[in-house]
mmCIF file of the N, C-alpha and C atoms, coordinates in Angstrom:
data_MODEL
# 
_entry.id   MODEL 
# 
loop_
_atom_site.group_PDB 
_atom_site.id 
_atom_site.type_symbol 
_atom_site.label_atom_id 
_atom_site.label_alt_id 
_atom_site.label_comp_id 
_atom_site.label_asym_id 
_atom_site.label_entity_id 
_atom_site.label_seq_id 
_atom_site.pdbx_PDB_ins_code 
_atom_site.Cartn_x 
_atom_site.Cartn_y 
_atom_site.Cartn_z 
_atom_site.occupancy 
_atom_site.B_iso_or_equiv 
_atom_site.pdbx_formal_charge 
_atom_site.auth_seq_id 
_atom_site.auth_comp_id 
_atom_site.auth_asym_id 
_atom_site.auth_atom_id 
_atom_site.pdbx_PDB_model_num 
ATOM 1   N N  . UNK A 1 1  ? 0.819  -1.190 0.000   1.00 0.00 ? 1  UNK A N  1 
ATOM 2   C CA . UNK A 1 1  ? 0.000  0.000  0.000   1.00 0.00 ? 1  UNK A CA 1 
ATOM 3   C C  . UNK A 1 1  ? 0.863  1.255  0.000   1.00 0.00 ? 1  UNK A C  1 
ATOM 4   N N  . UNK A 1 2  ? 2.223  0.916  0.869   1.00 0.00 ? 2  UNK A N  1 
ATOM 5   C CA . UNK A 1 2  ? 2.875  2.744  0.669   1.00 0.00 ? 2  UNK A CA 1 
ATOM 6   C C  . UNK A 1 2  ? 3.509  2.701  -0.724  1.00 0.00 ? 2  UNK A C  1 
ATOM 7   N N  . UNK A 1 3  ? 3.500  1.418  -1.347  1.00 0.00 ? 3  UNK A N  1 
ATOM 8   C CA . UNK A 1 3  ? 4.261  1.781  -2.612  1.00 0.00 ? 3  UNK A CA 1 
ATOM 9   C C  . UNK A 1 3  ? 3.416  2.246  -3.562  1.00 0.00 ? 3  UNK A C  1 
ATOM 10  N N  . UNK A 1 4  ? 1.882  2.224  -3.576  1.00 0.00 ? 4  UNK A N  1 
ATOM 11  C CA . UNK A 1 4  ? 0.843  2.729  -4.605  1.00 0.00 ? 4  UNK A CA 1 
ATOM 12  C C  . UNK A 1 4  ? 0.760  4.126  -4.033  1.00 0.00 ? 4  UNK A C  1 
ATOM 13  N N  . UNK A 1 5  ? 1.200  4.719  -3.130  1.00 0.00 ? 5  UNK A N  1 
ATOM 14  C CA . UNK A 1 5  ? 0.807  6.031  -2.183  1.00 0.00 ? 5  UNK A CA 1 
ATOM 15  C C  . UNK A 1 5  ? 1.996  6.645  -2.965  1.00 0.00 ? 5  UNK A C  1 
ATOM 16  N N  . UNK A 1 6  ? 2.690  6.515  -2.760  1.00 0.00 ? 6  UNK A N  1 
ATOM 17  C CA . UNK A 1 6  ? 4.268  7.104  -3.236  1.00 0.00 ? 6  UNK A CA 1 
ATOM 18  C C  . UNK A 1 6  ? 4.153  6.840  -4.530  1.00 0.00 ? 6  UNK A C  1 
ATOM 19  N N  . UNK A 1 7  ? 3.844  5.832  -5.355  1.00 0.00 ? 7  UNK A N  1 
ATOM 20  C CA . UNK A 1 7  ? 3.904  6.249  -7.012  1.00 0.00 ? 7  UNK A CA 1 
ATOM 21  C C  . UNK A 1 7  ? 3.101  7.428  -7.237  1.00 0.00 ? 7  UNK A C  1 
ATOM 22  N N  . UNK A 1 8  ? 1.842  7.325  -6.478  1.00 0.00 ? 8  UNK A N  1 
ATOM 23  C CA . UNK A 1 8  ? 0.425  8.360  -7.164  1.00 0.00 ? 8  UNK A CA 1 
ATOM 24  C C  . UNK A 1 8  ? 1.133  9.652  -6.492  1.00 0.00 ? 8  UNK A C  1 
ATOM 25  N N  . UNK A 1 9  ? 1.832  9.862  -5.559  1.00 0.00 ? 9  UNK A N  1 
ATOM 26  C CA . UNK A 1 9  ? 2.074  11.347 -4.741  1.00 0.00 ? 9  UNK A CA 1 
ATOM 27  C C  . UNK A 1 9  ? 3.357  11.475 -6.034  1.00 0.00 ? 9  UNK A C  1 
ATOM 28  N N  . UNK A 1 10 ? 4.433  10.231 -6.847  1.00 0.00 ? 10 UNK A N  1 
ATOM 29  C CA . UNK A 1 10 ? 5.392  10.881 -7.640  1.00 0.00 ? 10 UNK A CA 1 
ATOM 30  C C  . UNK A 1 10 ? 4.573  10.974 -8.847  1.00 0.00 ? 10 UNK A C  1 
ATOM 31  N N  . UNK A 1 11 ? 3.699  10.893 -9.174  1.00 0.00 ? 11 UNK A N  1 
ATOM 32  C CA . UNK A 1 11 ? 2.789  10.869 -10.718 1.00 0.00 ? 11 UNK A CA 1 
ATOM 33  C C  . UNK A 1 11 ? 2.833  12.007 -10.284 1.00 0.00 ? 11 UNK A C  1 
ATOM 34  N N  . UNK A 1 12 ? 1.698  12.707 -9.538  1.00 0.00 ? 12 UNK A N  1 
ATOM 35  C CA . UNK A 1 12 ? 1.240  13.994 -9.272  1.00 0.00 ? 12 UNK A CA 1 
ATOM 36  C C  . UNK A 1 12 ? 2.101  14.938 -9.646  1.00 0.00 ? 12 UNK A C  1 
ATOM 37  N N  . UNK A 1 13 ? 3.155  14.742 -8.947  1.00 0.00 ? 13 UNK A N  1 
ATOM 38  C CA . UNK A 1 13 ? 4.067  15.956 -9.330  1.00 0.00 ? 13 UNK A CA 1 
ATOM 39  C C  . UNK A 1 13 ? 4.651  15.775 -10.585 1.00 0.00 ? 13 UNK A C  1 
ATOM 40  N N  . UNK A 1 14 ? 5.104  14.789 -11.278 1.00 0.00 ? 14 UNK A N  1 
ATOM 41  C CA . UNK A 1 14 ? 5.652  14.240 -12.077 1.00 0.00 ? 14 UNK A CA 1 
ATOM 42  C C  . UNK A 1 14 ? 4.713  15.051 -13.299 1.00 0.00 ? 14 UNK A C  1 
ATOM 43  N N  . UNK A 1 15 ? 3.473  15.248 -13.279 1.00 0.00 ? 15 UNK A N  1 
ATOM 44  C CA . UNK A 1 15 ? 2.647  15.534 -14.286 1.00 0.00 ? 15 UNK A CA 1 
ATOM 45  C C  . UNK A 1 15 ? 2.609  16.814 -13.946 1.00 0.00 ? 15 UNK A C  1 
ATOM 46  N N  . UNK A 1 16 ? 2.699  17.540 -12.736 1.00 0.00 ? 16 UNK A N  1 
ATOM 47  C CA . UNK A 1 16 ? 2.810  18.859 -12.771 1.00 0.00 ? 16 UNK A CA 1 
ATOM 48  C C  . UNK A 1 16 ? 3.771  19.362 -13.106 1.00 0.00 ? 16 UNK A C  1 
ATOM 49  N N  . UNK A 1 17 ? 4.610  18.590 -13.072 1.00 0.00 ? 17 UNK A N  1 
ATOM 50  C CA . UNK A 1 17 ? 6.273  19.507 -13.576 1.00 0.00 ? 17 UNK A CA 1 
ATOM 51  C C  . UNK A 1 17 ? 6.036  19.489 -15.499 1.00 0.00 ? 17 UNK A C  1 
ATOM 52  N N  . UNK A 1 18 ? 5.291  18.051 -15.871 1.00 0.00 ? 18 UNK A N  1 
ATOM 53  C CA . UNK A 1 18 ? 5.577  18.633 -17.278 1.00 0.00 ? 18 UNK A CA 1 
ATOM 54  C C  . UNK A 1 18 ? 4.027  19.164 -18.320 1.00 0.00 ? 18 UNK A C  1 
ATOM 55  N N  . UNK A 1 19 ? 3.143  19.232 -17.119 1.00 0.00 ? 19 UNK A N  1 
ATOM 56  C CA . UNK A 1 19 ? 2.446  20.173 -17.919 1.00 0.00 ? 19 UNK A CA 1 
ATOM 57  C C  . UNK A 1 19 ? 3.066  21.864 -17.873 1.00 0.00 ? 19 UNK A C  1 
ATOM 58  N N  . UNK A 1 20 ? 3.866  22.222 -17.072 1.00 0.00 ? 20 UNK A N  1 
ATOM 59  C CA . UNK A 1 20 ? 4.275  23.506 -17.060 1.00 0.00 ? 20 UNK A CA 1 
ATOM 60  C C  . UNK A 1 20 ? 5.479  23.685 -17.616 1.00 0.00 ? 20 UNK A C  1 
ATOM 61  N N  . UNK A 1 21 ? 6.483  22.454 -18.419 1.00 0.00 ? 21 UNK A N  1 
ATOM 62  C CA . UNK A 1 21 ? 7.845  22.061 -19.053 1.00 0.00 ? 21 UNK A CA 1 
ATOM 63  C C  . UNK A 1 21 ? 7.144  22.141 -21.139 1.00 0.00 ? 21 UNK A C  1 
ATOM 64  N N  . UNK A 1 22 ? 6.139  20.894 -20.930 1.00 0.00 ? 22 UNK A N  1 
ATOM 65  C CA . UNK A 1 22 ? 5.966  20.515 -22.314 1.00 0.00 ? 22 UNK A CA 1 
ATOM 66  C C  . UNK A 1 22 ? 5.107  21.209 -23.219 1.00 0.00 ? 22 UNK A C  1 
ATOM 67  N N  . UNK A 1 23 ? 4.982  21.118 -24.536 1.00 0.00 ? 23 UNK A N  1 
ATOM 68  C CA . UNK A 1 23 ? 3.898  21.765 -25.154 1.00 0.00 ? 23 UNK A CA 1 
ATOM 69  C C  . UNK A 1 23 ? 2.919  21.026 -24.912 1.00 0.00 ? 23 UNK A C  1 
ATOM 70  N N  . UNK A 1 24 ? 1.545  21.302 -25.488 1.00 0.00 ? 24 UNK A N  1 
ATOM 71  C CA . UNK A 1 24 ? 0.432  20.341 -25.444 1.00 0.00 ? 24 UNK A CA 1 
ATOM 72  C C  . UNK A 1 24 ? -0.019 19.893 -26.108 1.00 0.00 ? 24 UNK A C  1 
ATOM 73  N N  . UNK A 1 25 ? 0.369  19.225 -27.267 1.00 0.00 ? 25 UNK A N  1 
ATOM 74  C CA . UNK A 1 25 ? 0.340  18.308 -28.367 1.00 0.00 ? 25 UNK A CA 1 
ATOM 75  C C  . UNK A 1 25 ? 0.467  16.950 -27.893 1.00 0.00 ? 25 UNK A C  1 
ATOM 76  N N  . UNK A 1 26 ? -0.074 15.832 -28.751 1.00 0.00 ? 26 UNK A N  1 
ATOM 77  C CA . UNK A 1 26 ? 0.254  14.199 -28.278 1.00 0.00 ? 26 UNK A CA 1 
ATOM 78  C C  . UNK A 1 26 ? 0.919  13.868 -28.219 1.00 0.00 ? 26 UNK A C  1 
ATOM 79  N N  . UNK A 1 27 ? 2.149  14.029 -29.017 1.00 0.00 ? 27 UNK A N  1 
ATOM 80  C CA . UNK A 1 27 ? 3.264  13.130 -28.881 1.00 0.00 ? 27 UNK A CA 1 
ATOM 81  C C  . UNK A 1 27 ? 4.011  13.269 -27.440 1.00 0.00 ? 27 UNK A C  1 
ATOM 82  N N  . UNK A 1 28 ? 4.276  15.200 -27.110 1.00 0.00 ? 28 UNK A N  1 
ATOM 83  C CA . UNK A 1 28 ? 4.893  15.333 -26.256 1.00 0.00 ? 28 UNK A CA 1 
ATOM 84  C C  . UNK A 1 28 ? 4.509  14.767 -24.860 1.00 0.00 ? 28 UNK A C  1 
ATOM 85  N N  . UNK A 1 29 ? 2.699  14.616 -24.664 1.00 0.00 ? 29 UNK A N  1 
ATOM 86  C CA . UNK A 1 29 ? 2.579  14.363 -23.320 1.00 0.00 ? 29 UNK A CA 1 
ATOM 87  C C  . UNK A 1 29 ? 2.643  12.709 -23.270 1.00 0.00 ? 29 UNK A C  1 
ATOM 88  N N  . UNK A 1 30 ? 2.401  11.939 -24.519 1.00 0.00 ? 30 UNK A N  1 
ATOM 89  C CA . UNK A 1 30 ? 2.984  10.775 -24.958 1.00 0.00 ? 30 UNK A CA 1 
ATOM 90  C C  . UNK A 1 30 ? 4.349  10.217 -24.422 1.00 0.00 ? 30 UNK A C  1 
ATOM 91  N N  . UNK A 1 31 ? 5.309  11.324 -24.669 1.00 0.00 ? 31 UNK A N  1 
ATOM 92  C CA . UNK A 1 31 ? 6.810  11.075 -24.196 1.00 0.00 ? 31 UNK A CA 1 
ATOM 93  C C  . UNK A 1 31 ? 7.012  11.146 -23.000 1.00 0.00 ? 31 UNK A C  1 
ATOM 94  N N  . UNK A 1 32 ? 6.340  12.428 -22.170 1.00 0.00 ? 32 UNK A N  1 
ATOM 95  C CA . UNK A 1 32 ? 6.337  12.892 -21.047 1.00 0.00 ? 32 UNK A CA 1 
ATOM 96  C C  . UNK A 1 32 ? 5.843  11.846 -20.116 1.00 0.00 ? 32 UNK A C  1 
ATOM 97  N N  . UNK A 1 33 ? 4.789  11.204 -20.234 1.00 0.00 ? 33 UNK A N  1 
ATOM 98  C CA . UNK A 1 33 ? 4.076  10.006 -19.517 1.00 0.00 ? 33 UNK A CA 1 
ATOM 99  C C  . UNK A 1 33 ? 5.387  8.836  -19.332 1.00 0.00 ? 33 UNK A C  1 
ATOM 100 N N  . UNK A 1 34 ? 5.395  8.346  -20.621 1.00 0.00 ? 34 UNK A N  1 
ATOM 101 C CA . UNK A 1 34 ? 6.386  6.992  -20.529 1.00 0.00 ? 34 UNK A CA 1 
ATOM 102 C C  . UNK A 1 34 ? 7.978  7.570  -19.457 1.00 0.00 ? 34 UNK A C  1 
ATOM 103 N N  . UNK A 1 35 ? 8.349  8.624  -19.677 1.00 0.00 ? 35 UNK A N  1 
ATOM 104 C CA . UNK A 1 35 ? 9.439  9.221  -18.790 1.00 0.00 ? 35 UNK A CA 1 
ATOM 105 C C  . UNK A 1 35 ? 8.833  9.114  -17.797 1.00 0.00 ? 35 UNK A C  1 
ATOM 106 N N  . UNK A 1 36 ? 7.986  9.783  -17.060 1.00 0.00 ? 36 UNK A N  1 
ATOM 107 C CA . UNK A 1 36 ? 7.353  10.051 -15.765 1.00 0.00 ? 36 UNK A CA 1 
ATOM 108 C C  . UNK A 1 36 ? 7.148  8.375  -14.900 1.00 0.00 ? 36 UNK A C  1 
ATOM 109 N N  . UNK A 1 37 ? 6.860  7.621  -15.777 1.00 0.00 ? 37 UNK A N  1 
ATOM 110 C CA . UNK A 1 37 ? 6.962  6.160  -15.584 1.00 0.00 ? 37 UNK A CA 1 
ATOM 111 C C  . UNK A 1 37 ? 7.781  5.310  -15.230 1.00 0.00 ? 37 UNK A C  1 
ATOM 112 N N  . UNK A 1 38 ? 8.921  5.532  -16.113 1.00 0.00 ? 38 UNK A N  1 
ATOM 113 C CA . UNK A 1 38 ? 10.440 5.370  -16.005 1.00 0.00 ? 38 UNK A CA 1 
ATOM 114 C C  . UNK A 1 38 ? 10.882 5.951  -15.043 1.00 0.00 ? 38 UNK A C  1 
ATOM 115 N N  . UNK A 1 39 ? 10.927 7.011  -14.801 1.00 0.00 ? 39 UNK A N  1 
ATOM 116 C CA . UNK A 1 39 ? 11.523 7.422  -13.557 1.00 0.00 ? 39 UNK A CA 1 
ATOM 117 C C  . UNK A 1 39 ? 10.916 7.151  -12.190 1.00 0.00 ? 39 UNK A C  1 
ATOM 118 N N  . UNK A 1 40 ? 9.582  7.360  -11.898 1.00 0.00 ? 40 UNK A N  1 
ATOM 119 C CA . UNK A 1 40 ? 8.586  6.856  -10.966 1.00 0.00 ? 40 UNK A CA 1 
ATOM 120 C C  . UNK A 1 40 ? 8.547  6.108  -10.234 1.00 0.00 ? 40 UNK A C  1 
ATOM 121 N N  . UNK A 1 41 ? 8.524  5.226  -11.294 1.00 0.00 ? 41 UNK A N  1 
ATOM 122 C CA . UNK A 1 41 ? 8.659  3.414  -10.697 1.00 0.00 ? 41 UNK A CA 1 
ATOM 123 C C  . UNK A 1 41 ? 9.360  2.957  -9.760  1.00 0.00 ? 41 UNK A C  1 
ATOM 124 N N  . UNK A 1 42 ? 11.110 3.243  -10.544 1.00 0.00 ? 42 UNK A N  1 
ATOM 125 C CA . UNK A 1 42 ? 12.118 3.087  -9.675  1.00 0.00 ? 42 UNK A CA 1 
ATOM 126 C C  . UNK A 1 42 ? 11.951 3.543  -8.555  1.00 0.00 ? 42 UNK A C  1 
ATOM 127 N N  . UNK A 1 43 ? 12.040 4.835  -8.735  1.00 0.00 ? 43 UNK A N  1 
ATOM 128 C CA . UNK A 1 43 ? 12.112 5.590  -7.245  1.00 0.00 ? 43 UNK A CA 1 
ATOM 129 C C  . UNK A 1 43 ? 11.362 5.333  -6.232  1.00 0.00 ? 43 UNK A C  1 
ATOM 130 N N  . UNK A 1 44 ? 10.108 5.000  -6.521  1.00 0.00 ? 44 UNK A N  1 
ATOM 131 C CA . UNK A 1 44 ? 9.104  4.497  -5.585  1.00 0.00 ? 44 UNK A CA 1 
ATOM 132 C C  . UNK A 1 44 ? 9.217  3.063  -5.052  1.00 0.00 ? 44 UNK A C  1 
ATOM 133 N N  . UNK A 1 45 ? 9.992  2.010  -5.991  1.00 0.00 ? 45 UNK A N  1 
ATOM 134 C CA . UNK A 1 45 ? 10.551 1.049  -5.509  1.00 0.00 ? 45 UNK A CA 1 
ATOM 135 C C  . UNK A 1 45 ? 11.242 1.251  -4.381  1.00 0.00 ? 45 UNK A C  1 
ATOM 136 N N  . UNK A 1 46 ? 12.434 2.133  -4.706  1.00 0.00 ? 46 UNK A N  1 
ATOM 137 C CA . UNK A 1 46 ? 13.610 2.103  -4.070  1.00 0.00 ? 46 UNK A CA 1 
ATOM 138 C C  . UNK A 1 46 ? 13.416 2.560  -2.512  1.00 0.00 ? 46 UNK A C  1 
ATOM 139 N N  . UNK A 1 47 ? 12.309 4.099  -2.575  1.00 0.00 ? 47 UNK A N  1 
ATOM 140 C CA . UNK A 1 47 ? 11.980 4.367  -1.565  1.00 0.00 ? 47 UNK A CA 1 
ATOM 141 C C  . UNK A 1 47 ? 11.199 3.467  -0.172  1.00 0.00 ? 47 UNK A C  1 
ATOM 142 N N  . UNK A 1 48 ? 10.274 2.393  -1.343  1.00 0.00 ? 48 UNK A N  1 
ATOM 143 C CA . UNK A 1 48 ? 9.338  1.797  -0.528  1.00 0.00 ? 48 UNK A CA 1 
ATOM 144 C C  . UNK A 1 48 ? 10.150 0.547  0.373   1.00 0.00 ? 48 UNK A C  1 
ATOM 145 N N  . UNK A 1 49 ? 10.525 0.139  -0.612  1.00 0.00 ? 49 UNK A N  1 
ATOM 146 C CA . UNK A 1 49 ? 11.361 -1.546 -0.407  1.00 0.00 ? 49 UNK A CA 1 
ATOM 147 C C  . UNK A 1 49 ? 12.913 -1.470 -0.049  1.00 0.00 ? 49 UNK A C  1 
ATOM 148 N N  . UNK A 1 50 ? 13.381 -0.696 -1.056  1.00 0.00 ? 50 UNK A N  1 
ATOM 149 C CA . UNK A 1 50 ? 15.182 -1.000 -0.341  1.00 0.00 ? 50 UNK A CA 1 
ATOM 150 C C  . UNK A 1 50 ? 15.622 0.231  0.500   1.00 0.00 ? 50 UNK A C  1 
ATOM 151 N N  . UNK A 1 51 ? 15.210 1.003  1.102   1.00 0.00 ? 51 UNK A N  1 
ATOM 152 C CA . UNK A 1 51 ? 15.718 2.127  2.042   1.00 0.00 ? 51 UNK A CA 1 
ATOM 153 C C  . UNK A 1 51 ? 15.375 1.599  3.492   1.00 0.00 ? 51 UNK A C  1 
ATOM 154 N N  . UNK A 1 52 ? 14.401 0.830  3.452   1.00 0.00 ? 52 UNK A N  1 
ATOM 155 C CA . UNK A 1 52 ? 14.499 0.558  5.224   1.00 0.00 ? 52 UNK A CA 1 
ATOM 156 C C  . UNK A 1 52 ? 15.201 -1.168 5.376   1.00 0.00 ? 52 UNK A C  1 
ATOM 157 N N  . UNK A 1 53 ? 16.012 -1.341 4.483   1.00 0.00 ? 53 UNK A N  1 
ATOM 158 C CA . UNK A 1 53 ? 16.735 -2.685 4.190   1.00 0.00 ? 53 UNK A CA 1 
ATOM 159 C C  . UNK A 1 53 ? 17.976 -2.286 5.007   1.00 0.00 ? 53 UNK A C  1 
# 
């Protein structure tokens, strides 16, 4: 459960940083998503599971 809490709290921002970065055309928020994903994931892994290891 804290790892679905911590992805959706890094989406959030994750999407606020690039609606105010990207244009607003498809492709870009297309690109912007799959990045936001990529980066997300991990981090929310890392935070959830291997930091109190």
């Amino acid at each position: 459960m804290e790892f679905l809490a911590a992805e959706a709290a890094f989406i959030m921002v994750g999407f606020a940083v690039a609606a105010q970065l990207a244009p607003p055309d498809l492709s870009s928020q297309i690109i912007g998503t799959l990045v936001i994903l990529a980066v997300t994931l991990p981090l929310s892994y890392w935070l959830v599971y291997r930091r109190g290891r």
